[in-house]
C-alpha positions as CSV (number, residue, x, y, z in Angstrom):
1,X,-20.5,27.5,-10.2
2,X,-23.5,29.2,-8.5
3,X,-24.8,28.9,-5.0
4,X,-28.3,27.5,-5.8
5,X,-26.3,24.6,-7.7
6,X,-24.2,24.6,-5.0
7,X,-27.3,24.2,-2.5
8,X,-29.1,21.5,-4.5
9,X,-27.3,18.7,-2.3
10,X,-24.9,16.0,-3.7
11,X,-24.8,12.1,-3.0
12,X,-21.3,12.1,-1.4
13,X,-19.5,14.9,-0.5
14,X,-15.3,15.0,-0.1
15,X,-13.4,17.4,2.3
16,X,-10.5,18.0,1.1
17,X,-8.5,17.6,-2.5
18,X,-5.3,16.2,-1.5
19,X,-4.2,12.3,-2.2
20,X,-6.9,10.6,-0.7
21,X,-9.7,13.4,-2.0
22,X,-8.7,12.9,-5.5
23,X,-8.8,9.3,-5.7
24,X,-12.1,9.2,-3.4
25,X,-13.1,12.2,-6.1
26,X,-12.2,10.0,-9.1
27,X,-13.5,6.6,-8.1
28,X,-17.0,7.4,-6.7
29,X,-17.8,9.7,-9.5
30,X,-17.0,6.6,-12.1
31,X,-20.8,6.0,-11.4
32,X,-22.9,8.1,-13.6
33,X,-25.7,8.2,-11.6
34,X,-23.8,9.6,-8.1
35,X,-23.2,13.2,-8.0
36,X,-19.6,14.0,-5.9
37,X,-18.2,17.2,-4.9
38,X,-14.8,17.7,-3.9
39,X,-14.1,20.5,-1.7
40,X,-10.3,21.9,-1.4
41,X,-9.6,24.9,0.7
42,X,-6.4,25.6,-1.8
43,X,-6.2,26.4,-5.7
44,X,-7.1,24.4,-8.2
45,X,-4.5,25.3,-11.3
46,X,-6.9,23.5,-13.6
47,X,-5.9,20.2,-16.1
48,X,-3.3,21.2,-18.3
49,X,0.0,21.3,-17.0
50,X,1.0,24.1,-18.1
51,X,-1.4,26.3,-16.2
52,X,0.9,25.2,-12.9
53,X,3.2,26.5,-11.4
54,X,7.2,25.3,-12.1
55,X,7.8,25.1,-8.4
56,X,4.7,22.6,-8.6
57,X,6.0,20.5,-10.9
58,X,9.7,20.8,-10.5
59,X,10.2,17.5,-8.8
60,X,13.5,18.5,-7.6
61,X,13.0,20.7,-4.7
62,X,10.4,21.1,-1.9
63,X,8.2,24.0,-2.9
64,X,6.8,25.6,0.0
65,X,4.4,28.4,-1.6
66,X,1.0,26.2,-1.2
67,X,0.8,25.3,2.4
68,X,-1.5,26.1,4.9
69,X,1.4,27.8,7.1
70,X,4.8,29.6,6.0
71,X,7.9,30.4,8.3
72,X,6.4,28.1,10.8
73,X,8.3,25.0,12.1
74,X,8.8,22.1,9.9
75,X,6.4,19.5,11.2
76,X,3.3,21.6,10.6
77,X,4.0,21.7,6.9
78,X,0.9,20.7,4.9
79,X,-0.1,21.7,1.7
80,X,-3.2,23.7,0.8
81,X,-3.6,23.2,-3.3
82,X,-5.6,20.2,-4.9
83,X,-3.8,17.3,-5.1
84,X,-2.2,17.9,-1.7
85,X,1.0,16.5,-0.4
86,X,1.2,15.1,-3.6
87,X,2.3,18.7,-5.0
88,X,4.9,19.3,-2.3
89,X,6.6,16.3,-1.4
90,X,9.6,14.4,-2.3
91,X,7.7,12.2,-5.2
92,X,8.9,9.0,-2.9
93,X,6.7,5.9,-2.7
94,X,7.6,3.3,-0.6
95,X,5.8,0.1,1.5
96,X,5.6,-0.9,5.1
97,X,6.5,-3.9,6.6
98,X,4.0,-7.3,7.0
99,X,3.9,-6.4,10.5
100,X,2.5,-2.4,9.9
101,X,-0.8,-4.9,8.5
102,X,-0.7,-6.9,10.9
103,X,-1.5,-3.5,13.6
104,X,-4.0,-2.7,11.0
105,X,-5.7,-5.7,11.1
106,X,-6.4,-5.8,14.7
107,X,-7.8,-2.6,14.4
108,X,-9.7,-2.4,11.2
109,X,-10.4,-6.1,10.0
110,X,-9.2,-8.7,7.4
111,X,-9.5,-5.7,4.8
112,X,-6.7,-4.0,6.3
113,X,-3.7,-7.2,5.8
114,X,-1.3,-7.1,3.0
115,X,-2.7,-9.5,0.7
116,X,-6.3,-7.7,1.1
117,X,-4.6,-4.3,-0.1
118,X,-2.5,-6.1,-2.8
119,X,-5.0,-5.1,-5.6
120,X,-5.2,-1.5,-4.7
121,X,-1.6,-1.2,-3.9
122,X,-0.9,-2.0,-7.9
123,X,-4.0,-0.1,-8.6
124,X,-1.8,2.9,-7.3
125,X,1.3,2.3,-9.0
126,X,-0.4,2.0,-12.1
127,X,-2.4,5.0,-11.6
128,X,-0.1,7.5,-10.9
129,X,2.5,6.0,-13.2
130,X,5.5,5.2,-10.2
131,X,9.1,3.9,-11.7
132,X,11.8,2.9,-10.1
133,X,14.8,5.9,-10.3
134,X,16.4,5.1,-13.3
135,X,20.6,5.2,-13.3
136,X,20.7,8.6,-15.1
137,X,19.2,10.1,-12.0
138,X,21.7,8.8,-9.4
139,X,24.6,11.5,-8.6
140,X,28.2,10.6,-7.2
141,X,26.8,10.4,-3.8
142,X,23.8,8.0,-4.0
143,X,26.1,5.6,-6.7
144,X,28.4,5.5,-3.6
145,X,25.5,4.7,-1.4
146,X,24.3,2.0,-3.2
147,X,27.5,0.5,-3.0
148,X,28.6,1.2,0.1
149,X,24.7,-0.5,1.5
150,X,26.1,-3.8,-0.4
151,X,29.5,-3.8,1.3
152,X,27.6,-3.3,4.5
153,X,25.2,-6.2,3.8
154,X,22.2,-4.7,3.0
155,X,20.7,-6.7,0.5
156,X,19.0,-5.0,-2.6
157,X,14.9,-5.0,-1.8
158,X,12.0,-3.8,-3.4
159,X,10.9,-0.6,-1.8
160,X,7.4,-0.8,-3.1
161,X,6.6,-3.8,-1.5
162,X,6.1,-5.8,1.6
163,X,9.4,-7.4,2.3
164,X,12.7,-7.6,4.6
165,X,15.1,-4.8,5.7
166,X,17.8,-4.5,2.8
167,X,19.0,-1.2,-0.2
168,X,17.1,0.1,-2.9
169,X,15.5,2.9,-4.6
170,X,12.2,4.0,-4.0
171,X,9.4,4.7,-6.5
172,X,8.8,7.9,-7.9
173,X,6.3,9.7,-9.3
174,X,8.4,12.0,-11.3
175,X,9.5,11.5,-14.7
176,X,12.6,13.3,-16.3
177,X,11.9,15.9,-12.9
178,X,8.2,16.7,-13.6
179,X,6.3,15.7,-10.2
180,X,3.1,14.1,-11.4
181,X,0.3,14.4,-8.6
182,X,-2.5,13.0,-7.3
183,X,-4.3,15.7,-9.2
184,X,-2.9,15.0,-12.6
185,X,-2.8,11.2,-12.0
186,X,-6.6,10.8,-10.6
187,X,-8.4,14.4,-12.0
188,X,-7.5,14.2,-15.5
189,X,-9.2,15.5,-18.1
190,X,-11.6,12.8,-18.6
191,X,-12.2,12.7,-14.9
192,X,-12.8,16.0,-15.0
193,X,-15.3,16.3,-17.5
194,X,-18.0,14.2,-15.7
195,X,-21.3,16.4,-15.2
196,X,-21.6,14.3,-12.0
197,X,-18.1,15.4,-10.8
198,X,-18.3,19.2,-8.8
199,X,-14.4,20.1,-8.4
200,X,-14.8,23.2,-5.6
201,X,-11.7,24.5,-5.2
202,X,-10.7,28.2,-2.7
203,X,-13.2,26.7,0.0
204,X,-12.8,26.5,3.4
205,X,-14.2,23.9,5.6
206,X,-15.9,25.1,8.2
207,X,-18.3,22.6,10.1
208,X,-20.1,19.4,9.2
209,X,-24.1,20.2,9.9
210,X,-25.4,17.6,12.1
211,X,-29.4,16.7,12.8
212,X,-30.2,13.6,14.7
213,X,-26.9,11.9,14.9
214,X,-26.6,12.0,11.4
215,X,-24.5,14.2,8.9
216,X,-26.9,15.9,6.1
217,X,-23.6,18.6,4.5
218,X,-21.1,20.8,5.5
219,X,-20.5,24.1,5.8
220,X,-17.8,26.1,4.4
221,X,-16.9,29.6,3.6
222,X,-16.9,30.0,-0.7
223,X,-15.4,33.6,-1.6
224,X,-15.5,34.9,1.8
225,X,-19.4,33.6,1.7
226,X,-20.7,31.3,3.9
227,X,-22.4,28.0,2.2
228,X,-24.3,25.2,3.1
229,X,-23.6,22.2,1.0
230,X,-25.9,19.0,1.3
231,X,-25.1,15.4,1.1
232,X,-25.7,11.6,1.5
233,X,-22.3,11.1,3.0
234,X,-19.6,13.3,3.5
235,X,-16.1,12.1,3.4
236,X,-13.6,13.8,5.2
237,X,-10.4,13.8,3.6
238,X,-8.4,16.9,5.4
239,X,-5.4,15.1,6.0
240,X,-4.0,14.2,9.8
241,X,-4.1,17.8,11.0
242,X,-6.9,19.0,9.2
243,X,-9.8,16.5,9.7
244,X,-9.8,16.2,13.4
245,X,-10.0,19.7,13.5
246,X,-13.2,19.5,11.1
247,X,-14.5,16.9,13.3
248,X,-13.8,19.2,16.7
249,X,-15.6,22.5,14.9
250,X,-18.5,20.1,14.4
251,X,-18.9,19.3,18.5
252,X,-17.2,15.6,17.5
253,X,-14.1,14.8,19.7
254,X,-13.3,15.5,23.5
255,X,-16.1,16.7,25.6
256,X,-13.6,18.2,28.0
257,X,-11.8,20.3,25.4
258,X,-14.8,21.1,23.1
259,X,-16.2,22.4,26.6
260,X,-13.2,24.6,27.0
261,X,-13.4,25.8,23.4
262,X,-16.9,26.8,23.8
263,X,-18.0,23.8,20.9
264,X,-21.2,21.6,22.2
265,X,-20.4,18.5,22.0
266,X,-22.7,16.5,19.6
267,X,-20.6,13.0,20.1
268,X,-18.2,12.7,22.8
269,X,-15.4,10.6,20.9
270,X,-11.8,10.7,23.2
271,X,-10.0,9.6,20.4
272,X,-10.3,12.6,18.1
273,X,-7.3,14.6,17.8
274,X,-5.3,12.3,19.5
275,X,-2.6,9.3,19.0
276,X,-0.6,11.9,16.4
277,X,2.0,9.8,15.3
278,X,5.2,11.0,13.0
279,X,8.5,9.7,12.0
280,X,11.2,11.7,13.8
281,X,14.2,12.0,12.5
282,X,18.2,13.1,13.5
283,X,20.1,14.8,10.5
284,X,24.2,13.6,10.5
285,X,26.3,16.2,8.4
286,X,29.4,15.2,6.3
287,X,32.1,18.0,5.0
288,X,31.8,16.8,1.3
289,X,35.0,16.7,-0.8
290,X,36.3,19.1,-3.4
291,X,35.8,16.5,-5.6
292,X,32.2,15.9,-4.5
293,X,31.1,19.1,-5.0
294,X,32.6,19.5,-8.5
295,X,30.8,16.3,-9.7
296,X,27.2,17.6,-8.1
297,X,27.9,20.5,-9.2
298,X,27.9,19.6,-12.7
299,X,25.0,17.6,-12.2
300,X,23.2,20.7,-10.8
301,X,24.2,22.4,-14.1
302,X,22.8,20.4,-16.3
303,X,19.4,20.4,-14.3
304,X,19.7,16.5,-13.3
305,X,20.7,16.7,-9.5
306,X,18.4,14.6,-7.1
307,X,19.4,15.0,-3.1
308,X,18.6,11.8,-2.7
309,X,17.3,8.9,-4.5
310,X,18.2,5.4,-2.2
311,X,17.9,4.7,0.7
312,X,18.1,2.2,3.6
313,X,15.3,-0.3,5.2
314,X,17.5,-1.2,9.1
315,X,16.3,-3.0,11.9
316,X,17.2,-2.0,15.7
317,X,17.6,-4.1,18.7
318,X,14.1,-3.8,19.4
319,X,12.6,-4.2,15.9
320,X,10.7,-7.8,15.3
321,X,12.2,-10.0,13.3
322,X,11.7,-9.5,9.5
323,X,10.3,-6.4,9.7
324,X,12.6,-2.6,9.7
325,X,12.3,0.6,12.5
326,X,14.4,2.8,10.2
327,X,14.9,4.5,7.3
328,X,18.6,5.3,6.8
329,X,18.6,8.4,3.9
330,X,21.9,9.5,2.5
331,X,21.7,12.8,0.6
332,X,23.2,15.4,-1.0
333,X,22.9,18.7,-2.7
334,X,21.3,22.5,-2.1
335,X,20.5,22.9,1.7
336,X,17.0,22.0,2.5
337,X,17.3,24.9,4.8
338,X,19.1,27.9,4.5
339,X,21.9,28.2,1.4
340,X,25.7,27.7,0.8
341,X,28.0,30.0,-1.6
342,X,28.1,28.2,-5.4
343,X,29.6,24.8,-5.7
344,X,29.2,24.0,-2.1
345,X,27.0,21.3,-0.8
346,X,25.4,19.7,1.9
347,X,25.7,16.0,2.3
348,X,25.5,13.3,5.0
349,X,22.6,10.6,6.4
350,X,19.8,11.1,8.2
351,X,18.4,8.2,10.5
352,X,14.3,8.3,10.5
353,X,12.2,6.5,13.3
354,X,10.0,4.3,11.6
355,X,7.8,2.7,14.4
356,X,8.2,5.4,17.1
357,X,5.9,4.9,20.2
358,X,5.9,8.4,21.2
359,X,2.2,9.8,20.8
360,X,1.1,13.6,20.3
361,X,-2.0,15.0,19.8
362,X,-3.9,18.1,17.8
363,X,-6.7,20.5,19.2
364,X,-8.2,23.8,18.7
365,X,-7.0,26.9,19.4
366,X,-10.5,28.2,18.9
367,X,-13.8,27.5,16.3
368,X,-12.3,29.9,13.5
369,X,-11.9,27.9,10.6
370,X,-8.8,30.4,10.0
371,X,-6.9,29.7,13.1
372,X,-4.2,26.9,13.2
373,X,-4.9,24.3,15.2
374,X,-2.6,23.5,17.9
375,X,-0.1,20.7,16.6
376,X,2.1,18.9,19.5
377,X,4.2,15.8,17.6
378,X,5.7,15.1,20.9
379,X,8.8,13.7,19.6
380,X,10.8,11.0,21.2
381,X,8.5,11.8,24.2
382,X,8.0,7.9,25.9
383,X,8.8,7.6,29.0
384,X,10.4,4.1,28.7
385,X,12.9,6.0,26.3
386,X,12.8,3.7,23.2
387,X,11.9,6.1,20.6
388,X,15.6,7.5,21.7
389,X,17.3,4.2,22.1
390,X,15.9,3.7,18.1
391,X,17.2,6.6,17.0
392,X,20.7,6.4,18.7
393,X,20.8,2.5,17.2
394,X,20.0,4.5,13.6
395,X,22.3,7.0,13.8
396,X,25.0,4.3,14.4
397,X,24.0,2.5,11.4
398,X,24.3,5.8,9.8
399,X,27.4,6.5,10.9
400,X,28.4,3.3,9.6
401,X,27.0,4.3,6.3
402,X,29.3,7.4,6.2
403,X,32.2,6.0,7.4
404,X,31.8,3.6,4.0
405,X,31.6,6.7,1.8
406,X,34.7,8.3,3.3
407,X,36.1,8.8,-0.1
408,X,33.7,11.6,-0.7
409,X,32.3,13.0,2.6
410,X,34.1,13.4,6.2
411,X,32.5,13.7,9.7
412,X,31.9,17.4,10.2
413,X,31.0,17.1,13.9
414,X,33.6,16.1,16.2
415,X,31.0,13.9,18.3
416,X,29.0,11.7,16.8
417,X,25.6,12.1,17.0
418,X,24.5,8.9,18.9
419,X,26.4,9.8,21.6
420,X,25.0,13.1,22.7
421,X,23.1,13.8,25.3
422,X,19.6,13.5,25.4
423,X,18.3,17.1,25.4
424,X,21.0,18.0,22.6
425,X,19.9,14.9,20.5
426,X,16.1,16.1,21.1
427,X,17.1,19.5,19.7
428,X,18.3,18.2,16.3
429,X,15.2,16.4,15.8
430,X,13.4,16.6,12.5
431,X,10.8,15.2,10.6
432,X,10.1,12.6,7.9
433,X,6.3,14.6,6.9
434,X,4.2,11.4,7.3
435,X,1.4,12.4,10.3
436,X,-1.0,9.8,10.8
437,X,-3.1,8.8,14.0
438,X,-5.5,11.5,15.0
439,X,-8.3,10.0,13.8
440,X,-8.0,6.2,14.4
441,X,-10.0,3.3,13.2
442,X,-10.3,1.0,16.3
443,X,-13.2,-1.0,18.1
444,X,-16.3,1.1,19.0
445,X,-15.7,0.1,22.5
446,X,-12.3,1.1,22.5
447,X,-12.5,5.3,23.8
448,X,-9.2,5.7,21.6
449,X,-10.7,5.0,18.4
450,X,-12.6,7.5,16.3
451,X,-13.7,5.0,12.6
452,X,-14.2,1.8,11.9
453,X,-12.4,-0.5,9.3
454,X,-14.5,1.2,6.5
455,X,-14.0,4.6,7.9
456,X,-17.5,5.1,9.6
457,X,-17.0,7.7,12.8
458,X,-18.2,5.4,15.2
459,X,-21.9,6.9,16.7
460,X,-22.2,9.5,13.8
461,X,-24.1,8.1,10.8
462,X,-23.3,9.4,7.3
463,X,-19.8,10.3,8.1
464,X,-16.5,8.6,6.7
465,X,-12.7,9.6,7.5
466,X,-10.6,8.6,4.4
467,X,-7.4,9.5,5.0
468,X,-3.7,9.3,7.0
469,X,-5.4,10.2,10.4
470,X,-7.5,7.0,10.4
471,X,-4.0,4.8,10.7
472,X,-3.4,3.6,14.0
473,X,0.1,3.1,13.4
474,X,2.6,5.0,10.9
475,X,3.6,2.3,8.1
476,X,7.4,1.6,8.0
477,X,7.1,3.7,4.8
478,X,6.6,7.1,3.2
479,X,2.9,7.6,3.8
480,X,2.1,8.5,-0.1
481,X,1.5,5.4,-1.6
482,X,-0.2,3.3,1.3
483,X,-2.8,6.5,1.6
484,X,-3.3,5.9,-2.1
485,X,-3.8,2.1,-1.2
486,X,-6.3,2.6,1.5
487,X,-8.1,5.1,-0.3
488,X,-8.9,3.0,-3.2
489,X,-9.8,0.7,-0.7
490,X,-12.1,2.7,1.3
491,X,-13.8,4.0,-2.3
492,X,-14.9,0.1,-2.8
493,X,-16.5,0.1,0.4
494,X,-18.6,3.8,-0.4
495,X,-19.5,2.0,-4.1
496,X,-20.7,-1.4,-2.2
């Protein structure tokens, strides 16, 4: 690719290959006579599988080698390689509740409900191929869970729905442990051999160019080169951490912190950066039986071990009726963190807040494109307390879980988790990875909200958001498959 190609301007720019860029990429450029360029700041390892990496595709673990930040703490994980989380994440797909559409609604319009999402929803599924975990992938410990979730009376749901609380296994897209993503799924070799479709992958976004109120491009750093790249409409689709901070670089967000940062502000919008809104989450370990670790062992062995593959929709005290506030997620297997000696594994249940109420925010450290921005989940931070009252009502359904699967696990602390104080529950906290919030669709007269229902910034014209950061709310759900959803849904309203 050469710059004066490069220069000659597009129809529709996208910022960022990860889920929603690669749908967005692979949709819009269906039209033969709209030129697209997608912009990721990661690799691009091309479309034959072979050409990636086995970390990449090895559905079975976590891989942590394409990320925008190593050794840093969990919550900032996001990945930096095209097709995004997609590449890095658990291959889980799962839905939220009737009552998740019924926030989005408010805030974004009759487009937003369940049955308006519906098509694009399946459109998803079928797209990136998701099945339900077959039986040969269960090990001794997540058979036991399914069983023990009957006994408790769970009832068996489908997770890639709207329904009730209840059991069941989520959809996956993995098959036989290769992790198909949004890259294989939505750029494949058809896709890819558009003349309309630009794929430009090792480049930074810097700044959107404004003139007039208006987006014309963007301008990002190719090669260690800076270039301008023009467009009708750019599409940001940086993810929940990365496409506020696009938006704050451009002089779009906070007047009072882009003051600070030395940024002029082009469009004072409140809302930018803030309302960060993740699924906290309190780990409870089990001391797992010798006979437990023989039989995952052997499982391990034979390259057909899954941590986990059920899980748990529960409602607490304060959920509404109908709907779930939890994920309850038994697992067992190689540490996520850390390592034990051979045949030794880690097992027990971790209770996820679902709903929480707690709100954080992200911001510049400065108007480097290099430098992290400042990420502050504020966890279990409300000052009512629910978030904590949630999670202490998970971790005794969890609890419950574990005393069901007694056979092949034992507490390993000597108090249980829900009953700790609050600073020391605080401290176990960990995440789900499903950010969302920081740019959120919303009212123009409302000063919290940054897009509308279709994803227009609200004052800035030629400029969409298209990703996790214009939810409002985090679904009752891993993020993955509704950010497919809406992003098939938002590429319909950039065709129209």
């Amino acid at each position: 690719m050469t710059i004066p190609s490069l220069a000659s301007g597009y129809d529709v720019v996208i910022l960022g290959g990860g889920v929603a860029g690669c749908v967005l990429a692979a949709r819009l450029s269906e039209d033969p006579g709209r030129t697209v360029c997608l912009v990721e700041a990661g690799p691009d390892y091309g479309a034959r599988q072979e050409d990636w990496p086995g970390k990449i595709l090895d559905s079975r673990a976590l891989p942590r080698e394409d990320v925008w930040e190593r050794h840093t703490e969990s919550y900032r994980i996001r990945a930096r390689v095209l097709g995004g989380s997609s590449c890095v994440n658990g291959a889980w797909n799962t839905w939220g509740s009737h009552a998740d559409h019924a926030e989005w609604t408010r805030a974004g319009g009759d487009r937003w409900s369940a049955g308006a999402l519906e098509p694009y929803r399946l459109r998803a599924v079928e797209r990136m191929g998701l099945r339900t975990v077959p039986d040969s992938e269960l090990s001794a410990w997540a058979s036991a869970a399914l069983v023990a979730a009957r006994e408790l009376g769970y009832p068996e749901v489908d997770m890639g729905t709207p329904g009730r609380p209840g059991h069941g296994r989520p959809l996956l897209n993995s098959v036989d442990g290769l992790r198909w993503n949004a890259a294989f799924a939505y750029l494949d070799p058809a896709t890819r051999s558009r003349p309309n479709l630009t794929i430009l992958a090792g480049a930074l976004v810097d700044r959107l160019s404004l003139r007039g109120g208006r987006v014309t491009g963007a301008h990002v750093v190719l090669d260690g080169r800076p270039v301008t790249l023009t467009a009708g409409t750019c599409v940001l689709a940086s993810g929940t951490f990365g496409s506020p901070a696009v938006l704050l670089r451009s002089g779009i967000g906070p007047a009072a912190h882009l003051e600070r940062t030395g940024i002029r502000c082009a469009a004072d919008l409140p809302g930018v950066g803030a309302n960060l809104s993740d699924q906290p989450g309190v780990f409870v370990p089990l001391s797992p039986t010798d006979g437990l670790n023989r039989a995952l062992a052997a499982k391990e062995a034979v390259g057909e071990l899954y941590v986990s593959r059920m899980l748990i929709r529960a409602a607490s005290e304060f959920c509404p009726d109908g709907a779930w506030d939890l994920h309850l997620l038994p697992t067992a297997g190689p540490p996520l963190f850390g390592s034990l000696p051979p045949g030794q594994c880690e097992a027990g249940v971790s209770a996820f807040l679902m709903k929480p109420v707690s709100r954080g925010h992200v911001r510049l450290r400065s108007a480097d494109p290099e430098e992290p921005p400042e990420i502050a989940p504020a966890f279990l931070s409300d000052p009512a307390g629910r978030d904590l009252a949630v999670v202490r009502s998970g971790l005794r359904k969890a609890e419950e879980l574990a005393t069901a699967m007694k056979p092949l696990a034992g507490p390993a602390d000597s108090v249980p988790a829900h009953t700790l104080p609050d600073d020391r529950l605080r401290a176990r906290v960990g995440t789900y990875w499903h950010p969302v919030g920081t740019c959120a669709m919303g009212p123009a007269d409302d000063p919290r909200s940054v897009v509308d229902g279709q994803g227009a910034v609200h004052g800035v014209a030629g400029l969409r958001v298209a990703d996790a950061s214009i939810l409002p709310t985090v679904p009752a759900a891993n993020t993955q498959l509704p950010v497919l959803a809406v992003a098939e849904m938002l590429a319909d309203t950039l065709r129209a």
